[in-house]
C-alpha positions in Angstrom: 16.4 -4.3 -8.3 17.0 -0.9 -9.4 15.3 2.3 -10.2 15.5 5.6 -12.1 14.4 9.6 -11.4 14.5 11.8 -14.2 13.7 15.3 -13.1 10.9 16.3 -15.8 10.6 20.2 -14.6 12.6 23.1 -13.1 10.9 22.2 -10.0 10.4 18.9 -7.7 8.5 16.6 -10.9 10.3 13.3 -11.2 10.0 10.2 -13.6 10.8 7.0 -11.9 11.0 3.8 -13.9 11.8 0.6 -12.2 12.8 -3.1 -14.4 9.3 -3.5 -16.0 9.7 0.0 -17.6 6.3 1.3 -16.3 6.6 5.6 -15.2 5.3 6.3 -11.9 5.4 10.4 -11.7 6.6 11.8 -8.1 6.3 15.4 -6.7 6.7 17.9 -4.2 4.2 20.6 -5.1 1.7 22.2 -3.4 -1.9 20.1 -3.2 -3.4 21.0 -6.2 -0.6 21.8 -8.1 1.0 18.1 -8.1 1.8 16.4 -11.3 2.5 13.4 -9.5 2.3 11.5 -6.0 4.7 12.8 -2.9 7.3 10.6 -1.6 5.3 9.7 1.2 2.2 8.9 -0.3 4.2 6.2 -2.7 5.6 4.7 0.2 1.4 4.4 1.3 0.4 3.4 -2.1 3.4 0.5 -2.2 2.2 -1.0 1.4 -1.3 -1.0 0.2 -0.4 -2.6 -2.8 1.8 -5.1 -2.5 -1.0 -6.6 0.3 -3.7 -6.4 -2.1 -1.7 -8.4 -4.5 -1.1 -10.6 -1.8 -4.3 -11.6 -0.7 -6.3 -11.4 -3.6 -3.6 -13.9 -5.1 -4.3 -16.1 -1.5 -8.0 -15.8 -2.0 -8.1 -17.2 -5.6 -6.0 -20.1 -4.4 -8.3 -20.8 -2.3 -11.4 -20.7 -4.5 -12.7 -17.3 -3.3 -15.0 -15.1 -5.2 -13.6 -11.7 -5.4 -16.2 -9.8 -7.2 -14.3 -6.1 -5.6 -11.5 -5.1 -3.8 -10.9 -1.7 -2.9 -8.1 -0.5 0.0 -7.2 2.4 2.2 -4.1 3.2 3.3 -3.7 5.7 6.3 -0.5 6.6 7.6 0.4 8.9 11.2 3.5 10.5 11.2 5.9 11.8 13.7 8.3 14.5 13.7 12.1 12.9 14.0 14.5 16.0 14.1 13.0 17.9 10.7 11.9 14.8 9.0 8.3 13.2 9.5 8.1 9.6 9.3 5.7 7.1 9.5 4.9 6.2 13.6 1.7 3.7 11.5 0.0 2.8 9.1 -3.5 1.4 9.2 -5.2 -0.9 6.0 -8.2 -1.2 5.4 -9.4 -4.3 3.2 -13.0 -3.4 1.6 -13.5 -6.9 0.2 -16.8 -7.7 -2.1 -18.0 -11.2 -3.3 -18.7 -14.7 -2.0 -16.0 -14.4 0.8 -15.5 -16.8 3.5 -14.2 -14.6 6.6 -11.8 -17.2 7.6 -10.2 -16.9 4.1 -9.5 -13.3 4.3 -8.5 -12.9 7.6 -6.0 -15.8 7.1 -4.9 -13.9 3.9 -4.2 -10.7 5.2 -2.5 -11.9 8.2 -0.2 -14.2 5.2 0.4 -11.0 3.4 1.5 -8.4 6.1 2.9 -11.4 8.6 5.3 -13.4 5.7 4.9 -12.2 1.9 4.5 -8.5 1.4 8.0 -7.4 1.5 7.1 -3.3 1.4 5.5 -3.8 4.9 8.3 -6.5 6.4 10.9 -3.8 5.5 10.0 -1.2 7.3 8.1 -3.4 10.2 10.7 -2.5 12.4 10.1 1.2 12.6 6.7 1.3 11.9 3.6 -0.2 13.5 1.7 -1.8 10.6 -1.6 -3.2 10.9 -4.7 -3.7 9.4 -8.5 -4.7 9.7 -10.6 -6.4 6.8 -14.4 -5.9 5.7 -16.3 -8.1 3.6 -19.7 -6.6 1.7 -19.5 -3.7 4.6 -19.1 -6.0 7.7 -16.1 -6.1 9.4 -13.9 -9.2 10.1 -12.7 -9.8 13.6 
């Protein structure tokens, strides 16, 4: 797989395209002033992402009735010489419909255990984990 950035200002405002062609607009300005998601908040959004693809595609396999799905992604940092990487990330399923809990448990544990490859590829340096609610009550 490969990727393109094509710098769009005099500034920190990039373009990336991947294969499918679709622009994803990264920056580095100031909150407020961004054009585009920071580096770090991608790398969030691409966690949370390729989960929810995951398990929603688990839970219509398995005959569930997804009527919403809606995620957040928080992630802690640490400070490694000047960087400030991840130390965690934390997702948080918000599932809505006729759900069996069993089912999404199952399919979030699928998804960040085996199938979502953002979250397997950086498992080794960052504590991922995640907790699931179903029309407002959590899973355990």
């Amino acid at each position: 797989m490969k990727v393109t950035l094509d710098r769009i200002n005099d500034d920190y405002l990039f373009e990336a395209k991947g294969p499918t062609g679709a622009s994803v607009f990264i920056d580095n300005a100031p909150e407020g002033e961004a054009k585009g998601a920071s580096p770090m908040e991608v790398l969030l959004m691409s966690v949370g992402s390729c989960s929810a693809i995951d398990v929603i595609s688990i839970l219509k396999k398995r005959r569930q009735q997804i009527d919403g799905y809606h995620i957040e992604v928080e992630g802690s940092r640490k400070k490694v010489k000047e960087a400030k990487p991840f130390e965690a990330i934390h997702v948080k399923i918000f599932l809505e419909g006729d759900i069996a809990p069993a089912k999404a448990k199952r399919a979030a544990a699928l998804s960040f255990d085996k199938y979502c490859s953002v979250s397997i590829s950086i498992e080794e340096s960052v504590q991922v984990s995640h907790q699931i609610l179903i029309n407002g009550h959590e899973v355990l």
